[in-house]
C-alpha positions as CSV (number, residue, x, y, z in Angstrom):
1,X,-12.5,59.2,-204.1
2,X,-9.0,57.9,-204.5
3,X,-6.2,57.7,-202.1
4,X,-3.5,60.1,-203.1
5,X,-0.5,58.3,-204.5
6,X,2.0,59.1,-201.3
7,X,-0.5,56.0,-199.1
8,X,0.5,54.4,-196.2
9,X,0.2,51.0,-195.7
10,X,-2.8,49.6,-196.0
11,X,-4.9,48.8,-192.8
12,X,-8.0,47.9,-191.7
13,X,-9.3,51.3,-190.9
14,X,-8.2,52.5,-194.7
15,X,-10.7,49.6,-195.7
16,X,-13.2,51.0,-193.8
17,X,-12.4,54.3,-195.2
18,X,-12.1,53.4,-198.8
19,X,-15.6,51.3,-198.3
20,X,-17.7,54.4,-197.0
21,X,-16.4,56.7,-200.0
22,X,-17.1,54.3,-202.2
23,X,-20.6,53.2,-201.0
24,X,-21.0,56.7,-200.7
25,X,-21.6,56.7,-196.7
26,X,-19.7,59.7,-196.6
27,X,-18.5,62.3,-199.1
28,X,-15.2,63.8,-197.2
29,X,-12.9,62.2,-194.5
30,X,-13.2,64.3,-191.0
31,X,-11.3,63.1,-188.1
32,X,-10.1,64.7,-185.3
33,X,-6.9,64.2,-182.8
34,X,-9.0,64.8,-179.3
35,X,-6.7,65.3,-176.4
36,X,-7.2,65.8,-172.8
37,X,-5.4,68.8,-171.8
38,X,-4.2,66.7,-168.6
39,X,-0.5,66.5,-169.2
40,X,1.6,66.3,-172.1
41,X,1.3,64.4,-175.1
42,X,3.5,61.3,-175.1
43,X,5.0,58.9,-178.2
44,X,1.3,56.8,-177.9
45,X,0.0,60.3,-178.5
46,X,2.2,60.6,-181.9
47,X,0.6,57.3,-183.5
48,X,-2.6,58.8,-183.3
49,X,-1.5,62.3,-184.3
50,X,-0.1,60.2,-187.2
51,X,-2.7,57.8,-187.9
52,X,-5.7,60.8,-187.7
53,X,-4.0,63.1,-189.7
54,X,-1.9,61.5,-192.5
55,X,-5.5,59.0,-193.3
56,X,-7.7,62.3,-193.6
57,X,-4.5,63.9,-195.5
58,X,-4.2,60.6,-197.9
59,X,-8.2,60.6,-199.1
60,X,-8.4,64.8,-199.4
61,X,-10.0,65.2,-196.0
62,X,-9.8,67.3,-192.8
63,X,-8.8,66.9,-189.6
64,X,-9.8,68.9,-186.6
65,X,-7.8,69.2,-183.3
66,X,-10.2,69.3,-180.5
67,X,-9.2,69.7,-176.7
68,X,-11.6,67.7,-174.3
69,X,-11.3,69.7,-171.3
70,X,-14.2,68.6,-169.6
71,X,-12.2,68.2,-165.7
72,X,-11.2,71.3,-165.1
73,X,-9.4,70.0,-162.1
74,X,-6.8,68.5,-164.3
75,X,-6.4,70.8,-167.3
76,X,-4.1,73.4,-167.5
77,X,-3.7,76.2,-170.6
78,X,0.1,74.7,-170.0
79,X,-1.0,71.5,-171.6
80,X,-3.0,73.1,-174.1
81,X,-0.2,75.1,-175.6
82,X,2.3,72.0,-175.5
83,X,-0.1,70.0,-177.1
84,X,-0.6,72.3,-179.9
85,X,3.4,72.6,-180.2
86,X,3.7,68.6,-180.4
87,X,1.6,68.3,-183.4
88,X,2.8,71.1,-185.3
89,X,6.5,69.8,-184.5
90,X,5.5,66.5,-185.6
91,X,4.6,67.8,-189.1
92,X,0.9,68.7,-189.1
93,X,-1.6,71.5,-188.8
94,X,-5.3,70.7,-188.2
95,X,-7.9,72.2,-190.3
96,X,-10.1,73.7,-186.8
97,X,-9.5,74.4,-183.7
98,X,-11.9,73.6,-181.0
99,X,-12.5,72.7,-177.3
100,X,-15.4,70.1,-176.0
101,X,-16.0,73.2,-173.2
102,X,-16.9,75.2,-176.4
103,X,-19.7,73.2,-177.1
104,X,-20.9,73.5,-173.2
105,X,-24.7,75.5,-174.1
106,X,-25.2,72.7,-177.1
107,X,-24.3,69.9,-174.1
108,X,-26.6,71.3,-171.5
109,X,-29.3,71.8,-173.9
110,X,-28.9,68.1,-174.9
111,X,-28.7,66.6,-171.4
112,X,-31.8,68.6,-171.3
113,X,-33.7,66.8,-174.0
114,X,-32.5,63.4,-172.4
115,X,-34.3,64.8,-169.1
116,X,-37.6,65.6,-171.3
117,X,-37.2,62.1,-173.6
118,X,-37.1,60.4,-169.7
119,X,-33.7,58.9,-170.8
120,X,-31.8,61.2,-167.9
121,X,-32.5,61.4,-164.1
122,X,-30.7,63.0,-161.2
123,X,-29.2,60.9,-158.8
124,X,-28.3,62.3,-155.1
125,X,-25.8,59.1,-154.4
126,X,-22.3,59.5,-154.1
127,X,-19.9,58.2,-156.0
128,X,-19.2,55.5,-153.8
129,X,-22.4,54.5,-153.7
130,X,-22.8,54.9,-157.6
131,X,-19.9,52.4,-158.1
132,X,-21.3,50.3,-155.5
133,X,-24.7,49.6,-157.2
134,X,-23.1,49.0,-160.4
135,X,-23.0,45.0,-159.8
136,X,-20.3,42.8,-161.7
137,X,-19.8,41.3,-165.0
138,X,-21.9,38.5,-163.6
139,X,-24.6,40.5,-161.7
140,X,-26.5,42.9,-162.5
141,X,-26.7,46.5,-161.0
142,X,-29.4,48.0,-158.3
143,X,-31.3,50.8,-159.6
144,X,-31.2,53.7,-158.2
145,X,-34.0,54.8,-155.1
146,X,-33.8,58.3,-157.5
147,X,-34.2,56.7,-160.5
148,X,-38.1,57.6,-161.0
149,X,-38.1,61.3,-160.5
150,X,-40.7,63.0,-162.7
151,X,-39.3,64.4,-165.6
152,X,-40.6,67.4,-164.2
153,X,-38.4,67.1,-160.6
154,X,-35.4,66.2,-163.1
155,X,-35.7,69.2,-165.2
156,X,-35.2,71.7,-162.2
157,X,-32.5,70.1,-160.7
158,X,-30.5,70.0,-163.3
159,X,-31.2,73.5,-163.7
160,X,-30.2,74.4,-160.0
161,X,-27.4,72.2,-160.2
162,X,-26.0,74.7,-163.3
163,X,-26.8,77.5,-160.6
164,X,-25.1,76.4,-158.4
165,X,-27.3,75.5,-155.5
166,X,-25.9,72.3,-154.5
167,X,-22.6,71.4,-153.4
168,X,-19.8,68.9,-155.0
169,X,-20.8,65.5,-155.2
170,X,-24.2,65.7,-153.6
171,X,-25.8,65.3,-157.0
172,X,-25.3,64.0,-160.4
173,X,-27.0,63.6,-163.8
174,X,-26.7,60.1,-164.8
175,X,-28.2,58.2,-168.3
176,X,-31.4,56.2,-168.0
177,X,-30.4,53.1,-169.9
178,X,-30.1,49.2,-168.6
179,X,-28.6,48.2,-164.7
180,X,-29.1,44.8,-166.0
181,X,-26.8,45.3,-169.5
182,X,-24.2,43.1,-169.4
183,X,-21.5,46.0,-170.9
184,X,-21.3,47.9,-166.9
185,X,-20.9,50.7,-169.1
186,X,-24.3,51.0,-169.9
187,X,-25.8,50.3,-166.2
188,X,-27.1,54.5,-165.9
189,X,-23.5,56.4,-166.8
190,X,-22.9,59.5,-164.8
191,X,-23.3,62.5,-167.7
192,X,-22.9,65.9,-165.7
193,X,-21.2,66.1,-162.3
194,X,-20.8,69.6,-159.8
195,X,-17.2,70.3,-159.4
196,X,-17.0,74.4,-158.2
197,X,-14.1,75.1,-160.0
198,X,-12.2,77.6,-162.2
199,X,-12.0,76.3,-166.3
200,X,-9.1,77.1,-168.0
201,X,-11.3,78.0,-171.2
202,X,-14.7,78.9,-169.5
203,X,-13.7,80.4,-166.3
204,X,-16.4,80.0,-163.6
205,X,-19.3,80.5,-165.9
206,X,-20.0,76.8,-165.2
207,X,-20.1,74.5,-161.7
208,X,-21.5,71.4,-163.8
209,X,-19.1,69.7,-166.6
210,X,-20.0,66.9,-168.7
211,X,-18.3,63.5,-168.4
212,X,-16.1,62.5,-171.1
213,X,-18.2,59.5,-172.5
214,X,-21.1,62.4,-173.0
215,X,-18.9,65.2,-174.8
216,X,-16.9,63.0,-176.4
217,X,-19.2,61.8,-178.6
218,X,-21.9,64.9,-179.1
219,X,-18.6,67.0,-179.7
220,X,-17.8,64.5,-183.0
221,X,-21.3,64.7,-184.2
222,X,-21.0,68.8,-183.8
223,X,-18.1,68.8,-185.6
224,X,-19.0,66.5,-188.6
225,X,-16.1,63.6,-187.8
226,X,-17.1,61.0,-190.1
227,X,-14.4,58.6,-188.5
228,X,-13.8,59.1,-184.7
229,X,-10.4,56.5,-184.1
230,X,-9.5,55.5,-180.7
231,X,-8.1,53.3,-178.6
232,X,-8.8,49.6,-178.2
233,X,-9.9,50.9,-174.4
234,X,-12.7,52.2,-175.8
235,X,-14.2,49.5,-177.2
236,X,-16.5,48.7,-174.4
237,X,-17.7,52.4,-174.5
238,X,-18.8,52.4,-178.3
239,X,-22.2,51.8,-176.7
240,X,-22.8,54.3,-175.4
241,X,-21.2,56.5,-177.8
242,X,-23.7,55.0,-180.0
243,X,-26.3,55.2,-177.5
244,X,-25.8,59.0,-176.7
245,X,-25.4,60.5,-180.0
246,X,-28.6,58.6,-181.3
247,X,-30.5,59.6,-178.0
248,X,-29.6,63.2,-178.2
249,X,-30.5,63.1,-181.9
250,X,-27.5,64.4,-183.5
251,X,-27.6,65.3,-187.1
252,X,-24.8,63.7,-188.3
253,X,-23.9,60.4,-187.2
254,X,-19.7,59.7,-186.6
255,X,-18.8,56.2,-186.4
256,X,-16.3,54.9,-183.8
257,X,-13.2,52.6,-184.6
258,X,-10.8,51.1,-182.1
259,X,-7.4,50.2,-183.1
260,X,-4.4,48.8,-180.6
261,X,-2.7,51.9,-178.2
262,X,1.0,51.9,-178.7
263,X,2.6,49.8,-175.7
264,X,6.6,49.7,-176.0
265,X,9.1,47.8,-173.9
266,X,11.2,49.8,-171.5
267,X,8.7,52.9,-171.7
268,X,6.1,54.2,-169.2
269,X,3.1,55.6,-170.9
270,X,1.1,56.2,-167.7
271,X,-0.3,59.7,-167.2
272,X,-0.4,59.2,-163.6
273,X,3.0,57.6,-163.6
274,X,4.6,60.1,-165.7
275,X,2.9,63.0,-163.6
276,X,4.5,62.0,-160.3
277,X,7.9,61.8,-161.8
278,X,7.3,65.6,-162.6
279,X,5.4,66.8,-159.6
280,X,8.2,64.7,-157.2
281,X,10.7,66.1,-159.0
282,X,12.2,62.7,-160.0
283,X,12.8,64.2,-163.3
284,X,13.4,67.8,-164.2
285,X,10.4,68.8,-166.2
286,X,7.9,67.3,-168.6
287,X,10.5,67.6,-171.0
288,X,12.9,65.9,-169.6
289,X,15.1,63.7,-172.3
290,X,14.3,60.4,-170.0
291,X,10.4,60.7,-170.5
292,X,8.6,59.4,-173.7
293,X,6.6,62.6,-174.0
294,X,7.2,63.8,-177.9
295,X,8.8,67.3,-176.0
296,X,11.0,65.0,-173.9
297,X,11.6,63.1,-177.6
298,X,12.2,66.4,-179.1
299,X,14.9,67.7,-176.6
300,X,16.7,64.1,-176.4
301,X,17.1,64.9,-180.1
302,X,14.5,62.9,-182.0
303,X,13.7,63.9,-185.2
304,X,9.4,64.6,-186.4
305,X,11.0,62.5,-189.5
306,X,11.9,59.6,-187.3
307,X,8.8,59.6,-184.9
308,X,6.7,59.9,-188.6
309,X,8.8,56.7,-190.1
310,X,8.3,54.8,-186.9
311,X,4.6,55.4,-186.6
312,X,3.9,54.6,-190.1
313,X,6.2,51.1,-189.6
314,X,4.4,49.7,-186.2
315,X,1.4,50.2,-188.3
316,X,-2.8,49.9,-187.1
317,X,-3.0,46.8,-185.6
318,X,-6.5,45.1,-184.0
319,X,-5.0,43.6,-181.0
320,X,-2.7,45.2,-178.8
321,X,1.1,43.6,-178.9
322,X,4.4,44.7,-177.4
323,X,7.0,47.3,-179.9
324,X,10.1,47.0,-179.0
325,X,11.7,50.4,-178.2
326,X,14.8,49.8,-180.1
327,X,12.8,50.4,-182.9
328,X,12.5,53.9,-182.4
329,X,16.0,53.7,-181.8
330,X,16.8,52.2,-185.3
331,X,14.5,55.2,-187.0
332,X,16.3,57.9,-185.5
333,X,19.5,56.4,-186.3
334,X,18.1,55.6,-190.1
335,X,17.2,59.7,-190.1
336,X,20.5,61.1,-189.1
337,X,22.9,58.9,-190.7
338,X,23.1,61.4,-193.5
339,X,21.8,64.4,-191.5
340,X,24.4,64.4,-188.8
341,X,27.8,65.7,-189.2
342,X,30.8,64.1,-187.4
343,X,33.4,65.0,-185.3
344,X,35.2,63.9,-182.1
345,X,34.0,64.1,-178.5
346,X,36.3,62.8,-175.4
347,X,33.5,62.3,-172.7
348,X,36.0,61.2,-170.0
349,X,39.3,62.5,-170.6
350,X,43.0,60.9,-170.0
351,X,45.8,63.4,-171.2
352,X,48.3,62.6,-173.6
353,X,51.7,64.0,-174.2
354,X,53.5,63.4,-177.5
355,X,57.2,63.7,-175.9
356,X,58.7,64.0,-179.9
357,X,55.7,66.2,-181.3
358,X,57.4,70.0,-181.3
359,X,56.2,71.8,-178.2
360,X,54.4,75.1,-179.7
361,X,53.5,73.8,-182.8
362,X,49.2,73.4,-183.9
363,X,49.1,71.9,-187.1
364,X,45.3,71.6,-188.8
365,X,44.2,68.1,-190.1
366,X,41.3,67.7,-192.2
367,X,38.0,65.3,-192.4
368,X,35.3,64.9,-193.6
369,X,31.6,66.1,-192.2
370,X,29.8,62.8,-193.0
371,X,31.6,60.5,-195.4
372,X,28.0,59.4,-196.4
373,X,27.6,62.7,-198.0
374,X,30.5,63.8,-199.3
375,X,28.6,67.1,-200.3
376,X,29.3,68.7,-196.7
377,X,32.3,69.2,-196.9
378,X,34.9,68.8,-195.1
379,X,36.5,70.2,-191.6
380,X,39.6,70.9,-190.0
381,X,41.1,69.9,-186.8
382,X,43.9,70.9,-184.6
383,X,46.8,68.4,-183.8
384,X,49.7,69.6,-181.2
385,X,51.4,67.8,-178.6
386,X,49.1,67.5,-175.9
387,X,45.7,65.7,-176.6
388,X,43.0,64.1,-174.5
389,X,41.7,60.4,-175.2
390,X,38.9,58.6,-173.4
391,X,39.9,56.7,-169.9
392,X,38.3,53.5,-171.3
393,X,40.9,53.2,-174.0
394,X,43.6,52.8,-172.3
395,X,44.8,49.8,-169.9
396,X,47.9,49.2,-167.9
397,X,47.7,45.2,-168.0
398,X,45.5,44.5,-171.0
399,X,43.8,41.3,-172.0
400,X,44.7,39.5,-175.0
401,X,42.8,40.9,-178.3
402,X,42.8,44.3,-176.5
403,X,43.8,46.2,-179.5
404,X,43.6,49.9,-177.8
405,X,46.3,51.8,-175.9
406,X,48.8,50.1,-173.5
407,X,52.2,50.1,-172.5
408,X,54.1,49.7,-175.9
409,X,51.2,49.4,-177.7
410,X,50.7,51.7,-181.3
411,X,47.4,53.1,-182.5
412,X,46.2,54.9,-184.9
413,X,44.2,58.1,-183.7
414,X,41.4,58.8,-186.1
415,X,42.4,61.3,-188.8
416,X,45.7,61.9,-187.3
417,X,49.2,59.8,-186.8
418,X,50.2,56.4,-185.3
419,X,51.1,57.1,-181.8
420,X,53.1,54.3,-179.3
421,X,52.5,54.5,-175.4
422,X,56.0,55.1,-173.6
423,X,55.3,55.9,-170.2
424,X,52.3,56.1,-167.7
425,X,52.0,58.6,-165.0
426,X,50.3,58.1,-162.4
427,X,49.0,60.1,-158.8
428,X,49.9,60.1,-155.3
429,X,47.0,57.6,-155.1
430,X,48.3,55.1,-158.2
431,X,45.2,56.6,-160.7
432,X,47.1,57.1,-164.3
433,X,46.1,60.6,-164.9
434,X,48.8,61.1,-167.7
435,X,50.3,59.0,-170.9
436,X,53.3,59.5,-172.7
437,X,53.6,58.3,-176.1
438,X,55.6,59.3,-179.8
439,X,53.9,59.7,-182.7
440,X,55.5,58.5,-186.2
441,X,55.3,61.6,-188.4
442,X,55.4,59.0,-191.5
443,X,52.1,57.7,-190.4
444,X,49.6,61.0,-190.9
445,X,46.0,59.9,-191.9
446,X,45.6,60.5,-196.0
447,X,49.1,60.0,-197.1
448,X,48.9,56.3,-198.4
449,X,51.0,55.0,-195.7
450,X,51.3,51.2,-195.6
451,X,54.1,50.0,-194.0
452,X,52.5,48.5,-191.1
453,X,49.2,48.1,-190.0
454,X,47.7,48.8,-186.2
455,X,44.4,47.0,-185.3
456,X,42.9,50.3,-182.9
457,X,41.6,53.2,-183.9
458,X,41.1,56.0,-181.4
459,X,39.0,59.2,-181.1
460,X,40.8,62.3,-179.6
461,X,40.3,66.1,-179.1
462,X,43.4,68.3,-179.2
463,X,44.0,70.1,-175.4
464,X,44.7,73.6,-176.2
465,X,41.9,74.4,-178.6
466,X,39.1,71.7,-177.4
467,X,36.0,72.9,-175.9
468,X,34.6,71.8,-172.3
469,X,31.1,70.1,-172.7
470,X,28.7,68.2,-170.4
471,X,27.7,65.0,-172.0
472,X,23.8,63.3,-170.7
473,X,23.7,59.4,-170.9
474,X,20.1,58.3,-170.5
475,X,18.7,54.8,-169.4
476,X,14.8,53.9,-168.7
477,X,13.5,55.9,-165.6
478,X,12.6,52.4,-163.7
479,X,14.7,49.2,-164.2
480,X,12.2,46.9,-164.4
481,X,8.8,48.2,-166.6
482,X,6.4,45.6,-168.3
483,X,3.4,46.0,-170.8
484,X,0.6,48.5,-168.7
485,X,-2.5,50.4,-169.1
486,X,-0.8,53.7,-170.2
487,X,-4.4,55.0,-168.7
488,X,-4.4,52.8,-165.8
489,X,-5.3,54.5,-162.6
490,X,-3.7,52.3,-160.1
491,X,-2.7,53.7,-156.8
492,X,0.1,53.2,-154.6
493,X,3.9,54.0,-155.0
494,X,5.1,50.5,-155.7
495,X,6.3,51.5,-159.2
496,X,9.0,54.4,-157.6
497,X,10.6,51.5,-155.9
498,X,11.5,50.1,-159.6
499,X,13.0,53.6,-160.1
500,X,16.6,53.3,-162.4
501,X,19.6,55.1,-160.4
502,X,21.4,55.2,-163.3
503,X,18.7,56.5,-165.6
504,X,20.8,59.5,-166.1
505,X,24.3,60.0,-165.9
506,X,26.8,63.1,-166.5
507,X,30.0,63.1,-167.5
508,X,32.7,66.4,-167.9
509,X,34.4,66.0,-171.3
510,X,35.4,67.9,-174.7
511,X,34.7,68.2,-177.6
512,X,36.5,69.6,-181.3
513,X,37.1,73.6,-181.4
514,X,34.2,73.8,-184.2
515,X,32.1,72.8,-181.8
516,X,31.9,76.4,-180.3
517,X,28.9,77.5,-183.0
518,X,26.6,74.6,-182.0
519,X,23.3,76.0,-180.8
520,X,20.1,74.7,-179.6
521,X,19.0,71.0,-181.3
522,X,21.9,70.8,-183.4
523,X,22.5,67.7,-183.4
524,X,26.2,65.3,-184.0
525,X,27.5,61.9,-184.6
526,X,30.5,61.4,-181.9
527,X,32.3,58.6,-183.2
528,X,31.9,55.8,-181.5
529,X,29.9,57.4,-178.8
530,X,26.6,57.7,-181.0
531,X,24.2,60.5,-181.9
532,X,23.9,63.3,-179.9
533,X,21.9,66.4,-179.3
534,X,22.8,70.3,-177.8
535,X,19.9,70.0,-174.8
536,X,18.2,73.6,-175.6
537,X,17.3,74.0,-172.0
538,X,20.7,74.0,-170.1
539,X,23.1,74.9,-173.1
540,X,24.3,78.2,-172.3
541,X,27.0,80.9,-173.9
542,X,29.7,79.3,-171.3
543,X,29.1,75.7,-171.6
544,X,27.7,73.1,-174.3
545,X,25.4,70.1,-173.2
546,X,24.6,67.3,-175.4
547,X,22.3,65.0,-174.6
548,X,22.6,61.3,-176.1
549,X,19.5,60.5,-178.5
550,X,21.3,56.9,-179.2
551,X,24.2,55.2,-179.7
552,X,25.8,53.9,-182.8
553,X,24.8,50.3,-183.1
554,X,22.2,48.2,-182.1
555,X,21.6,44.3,-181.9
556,X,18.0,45.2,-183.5
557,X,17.0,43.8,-186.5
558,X,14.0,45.9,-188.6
559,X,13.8,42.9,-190.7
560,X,12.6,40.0,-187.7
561,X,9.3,39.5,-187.9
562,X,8.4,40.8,-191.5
């Protein structure tokens, strides 16, 4: 089977692919995107959406999305329903729907057949004592005192642990494999634990749950995957993948392929890290625009175009390595440069007066949506005498090549007239809180004026007609992050002391009167200011929020390193 002609580029898992069509190993491409439902799905979650979906999509295949919500401690219907809104936002609709808790009978009957075979035993250590007797890449594990119970004494066990006769953690199902293997993965593996607690999907029909490195696997062979793709993590545990669906004598037979987890620079990717930061309150929700999650992403104002363009770009790599988040920066930037329309936003205003501008008078400018596409149109602006310009471009005592407002100083404001400052006023407490300036009528933007030149160009928002707005500047959530386990369980609260106090700032501003009709995820180039998006959770009849996706310019270069 050929690719279809819209291919990705090429990696080593399409080789694998294109190899077992063509040696006929397999007849149809089935993966599957198989989430825990433990918390939300974050921008490491996209690649794989990405990489699962478009490969089955590019050779005529299928891909299932599976949740495997075997800890019902964790999992939440919450998590499930986000999950399923991330991928469908991202682009992509799986062929099934199923959860690993689904498969729960098939699972039970199979650790059953491990306890007949003699390759499963019941063990009444704790978990302590479990990881205890493991030993360490350089000695091997002890066995377990339990180890050689009849298959008989195993067989009811298990059964009275499903029934519920034994209490959390007193007993466990565990593999009957190697304590001397030199992969501690392989040294007996827990396979069912008791955990007395409500499912999300199953209710209380079951007190036993499978371990992940059990379902995972048996729930691919269920389901047909031909190519189950995972993280480099998981490596190690291919095993025992191996080793369970060969043991349980599966019909079909999925392979497993690790590729390298999507670590970026500036970005936590922790479950557990990004967890606290909702559950402390840190941040306000698991969409908040400061957190990597795709809804975070989405509500920042990323685009499923972008995230697709990016994911595609860092590629499927072997080895892990470090992206550099600007490059997600530069995609969203590449997406809305002809999306976005323009227009002005003050975001921290400095009033201007025009002393010899008529006092009543509104006169209506126009300018262009996007000059990239000069098929939108065109809009028009207010001008009177009273106008607001950002605090940052003006200064009393300027340094040289200051080319912005100051004392006698002309500039050009951006689709308007050349305006001189005359006069500052300032408070009781000597903070300039007005300007007085003349404009030169001769000057107006679009008349062909040449006779002298000004070296500043300034944005602006007329007074009387502009509209107030609350404007969101993000930065990275801690101030100092470095490459991590996204997965890593490490304890401790040493990371909240890296926490950014300037990860989010709000400024009180205004933007252009035809602003009034943005709604939810419409989304705006500011000039100069950069890209932003109306936040769809705060945004209400009375007041507009945009939150910044990025800013205009970068020192990123999508050319190093090709």
């Amino acid at each position: 089977m050929e690719a279809n002609t819209n291919a990705t580029s090429s990696n080593f898992i399409k080789t694998i692919v294109s190899e077992d069509l063509k040696k006929g190993v397999v007849d149809k491409v089935i993966t599957r995107f198989p989430p825990e439902p433990n918390g939300y799905l974050h921008i490491g979650h996209a690649k794989s959406i990405c990489l699962n979906f478009e490969l089955a999509d590019e050779y005529g295949g299928r891909t299932n999305l599976r949740f495997d919500d075997t800890n019902p401690l964790k999992e939440d219907t919450e998590y499930v329903e986000s999950i399923k809104e991330d991928v469908r936002w991202l682009g992509f609709d799986w062929d099934e729907l199923h959860y690993a808790s689904n498969y729960f009978d098939e699972l039970y009957e199979r650790a059953q057949l491990l306890i007949r075979k003699g390759k499963a035993y019941v063990c009444d250590l704790s978990p302590d004592e479990i990881r205890a007797s493991r030993g360490t890449l350089t000695e091997p594990g002890q066995e377990s005192p339990y180890r050689n119970r009849s298959v008989e004494e195993n067989a009811d066990l298990f059964e009275r642990m499903k029934n519920g006769e034994f209490p959390n953690g007193s007993k466990v199902l565990r593999a009957k494999i190697d304590m001397a293997s030199p992969n501690l993965n392989m040294r007996d593996p827990v396979l069912y634990r008791i955990s007395h607690a409500e499912h999300h999907n199953t209710g209380d029909r079951w007190c036993i749950y499978p371990m992940y490195d059990f379902a995972h696997p048996l729930s691919d062979a269920i389901e047909g995957v031909t190519h189950s793709l995972c993280t480099l993590e998981f490596e190690d545990h291919r095993p025992l993948y191996d080793w369970v669906v060969e043991q349980c004598e599966m019909p079909s037979r999925p392979r497993q392929y690790e590729f390298a987890r999507l670590n970026m620079t500036n970005t936590v990717m922790s479950k557990r890290k990004l967890k606290r930061f909702v559950d402390e309150g840190i941040v306000d929700g698991w969409d908040d625009p400061r957190m990597p999650t795709i809804s975070g992403l989405r509500r920042k104002g990323y685009t499923p175009e972008a995230i697709r363009a990016f994911a595609r770009e860092i590629g499927v790599a072997r080895s892990n390595s470090l992206v550099d988040d600007r490059m997600l920066d530069h995609f969203i930037r590449e997406d809305l440069k002809l999306k976005a329309p323009r227009t002005m936003a003050v975001l921290q205003p400095l009033k201007v007066v025009i002393t010899n501008y008529p006092e009543g008078q509104v006169e209506w400018l126009e300018a262009e949506v996007n000059p990239e596409v000069p098929e939108m149109g065109v809009r028009q602006i207010p001008f009177s005498r009273e106008i607001y310009i950002e605090q940052d471009d003006f200064m009393e005592d300027p340094p040289k090549k200051y080319f912005r407002l100051f004392p006698g100083n002309e500039v050009r404001l951006k689709h308007a007239y050349f305006i001189k400052c005359e006069e500052v006023i300032k408070d009781a407490d000597g903070q300039v809180v007005e300007l007085r300036c003349t404009y030169d009528p001769e000057t107006k933007s679009g008349t062909g004026f040449a006779g002298r030149k000004v070296k500043g160009t300034l944005h602006w928002v007329e007074a009387s007609h502009a509209v107030p707005a609350s404007f969101r500047l993000f930065e990275p959530l801690l101030a100092e992050e470095t490459e991590e386990q996204p997965d890593a369980e490490e304890t401790g609260d040493d990371f909240l002391k890296q926490l950014n106090p300037n990860s989010l700032q709000v400024l009180q501003g205004f933007v252009e009167p035809n602003m009034k009709s943005a709604r939810a995820q419409d989304k705006f180039q500011f000039f100069r200011h950069g890209y932003f998006n109306v936040d769809p959770k705060m945004t209400a009849d009375e007041q507009l929020v945009f939150n910044r996706i990025v800013s205009l310019k970068s020192s990123f270069d999508p050319k190093a390193g090709q």
